[in-house]
VMD Tcl script that draws the C-alpha trace (Angstrom):
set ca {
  {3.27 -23.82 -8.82}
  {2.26 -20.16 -9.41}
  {2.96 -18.65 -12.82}
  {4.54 -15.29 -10.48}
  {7.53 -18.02 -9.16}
  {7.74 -19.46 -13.62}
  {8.23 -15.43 -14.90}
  {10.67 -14.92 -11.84}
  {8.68 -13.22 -9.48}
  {10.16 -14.53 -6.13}
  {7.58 -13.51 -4.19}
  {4.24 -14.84 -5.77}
  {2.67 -11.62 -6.10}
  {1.20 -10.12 -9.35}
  {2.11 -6.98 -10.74}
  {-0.85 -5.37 -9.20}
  {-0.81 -6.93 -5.55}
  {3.04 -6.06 -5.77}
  {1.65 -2.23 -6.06}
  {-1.03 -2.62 -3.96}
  {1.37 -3.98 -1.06}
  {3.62 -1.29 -1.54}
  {0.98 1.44 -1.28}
  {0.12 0.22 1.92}
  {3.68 -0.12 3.33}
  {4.17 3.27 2.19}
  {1.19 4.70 4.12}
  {1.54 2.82 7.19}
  {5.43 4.74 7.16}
  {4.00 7.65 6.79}
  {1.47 7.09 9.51}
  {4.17 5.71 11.90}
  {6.15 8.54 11.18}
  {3.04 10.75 11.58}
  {2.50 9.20 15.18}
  {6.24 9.07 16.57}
  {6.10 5.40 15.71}
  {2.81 4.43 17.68}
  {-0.80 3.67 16.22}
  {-3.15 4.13 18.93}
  {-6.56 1.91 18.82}
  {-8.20 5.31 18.35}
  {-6.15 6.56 15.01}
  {-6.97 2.93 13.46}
  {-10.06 4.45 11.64}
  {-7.85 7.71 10.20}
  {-5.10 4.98 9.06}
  {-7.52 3.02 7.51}
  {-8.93 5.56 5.68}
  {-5.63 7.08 4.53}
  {-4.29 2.78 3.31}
  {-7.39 2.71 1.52}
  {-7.00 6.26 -0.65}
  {-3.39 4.91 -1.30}
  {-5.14 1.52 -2.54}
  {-7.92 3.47 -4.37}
  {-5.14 5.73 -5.81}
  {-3.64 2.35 -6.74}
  {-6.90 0.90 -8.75}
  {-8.10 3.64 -10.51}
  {-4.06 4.33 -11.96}
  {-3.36 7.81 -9.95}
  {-0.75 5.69 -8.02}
  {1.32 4.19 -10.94}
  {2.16 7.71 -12.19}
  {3.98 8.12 -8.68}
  {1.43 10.09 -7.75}
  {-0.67 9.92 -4.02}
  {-3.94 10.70 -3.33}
  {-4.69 14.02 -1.47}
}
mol new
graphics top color blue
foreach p $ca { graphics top sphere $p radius 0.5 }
foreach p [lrange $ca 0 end-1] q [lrange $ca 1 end] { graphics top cylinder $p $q radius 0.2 }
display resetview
């Protein structure tokens, strides 16, 4: 058994993949809403990019003060 499900975390995740996860749902709503709810193949690069700033933003601690990266 995981330590996450002993402390009460129901869904395994650490503290930090918890944050990281939500980053990423966060951007990916902000690029569906972006793109009237549509990712073309062609804007996967420009989403990518923009998860991985949120994820980066995340890592280095700019994301925990509820701030995103430009």
């Amino acid at each position: 058994m995981d330590d996450a499900y002993v402390v009460g975390d129901p869904d395994g995740l650490s503290p930090l993949q918890a944050e990281i996860r939500d980053a990423v749902a966060r951007e990916l709503h902000a690029q569906f809403a972006l793109r009237a709810d549509r990712l073309d193949l062609a804007d996967l690069p420009e989403v990518a990019y923009q998860i991985t700033l949120r994820v980066d933003g995340v890592l280095t601690g700019r994301g925990r003060a509820g701030q995103t990266p430009a």
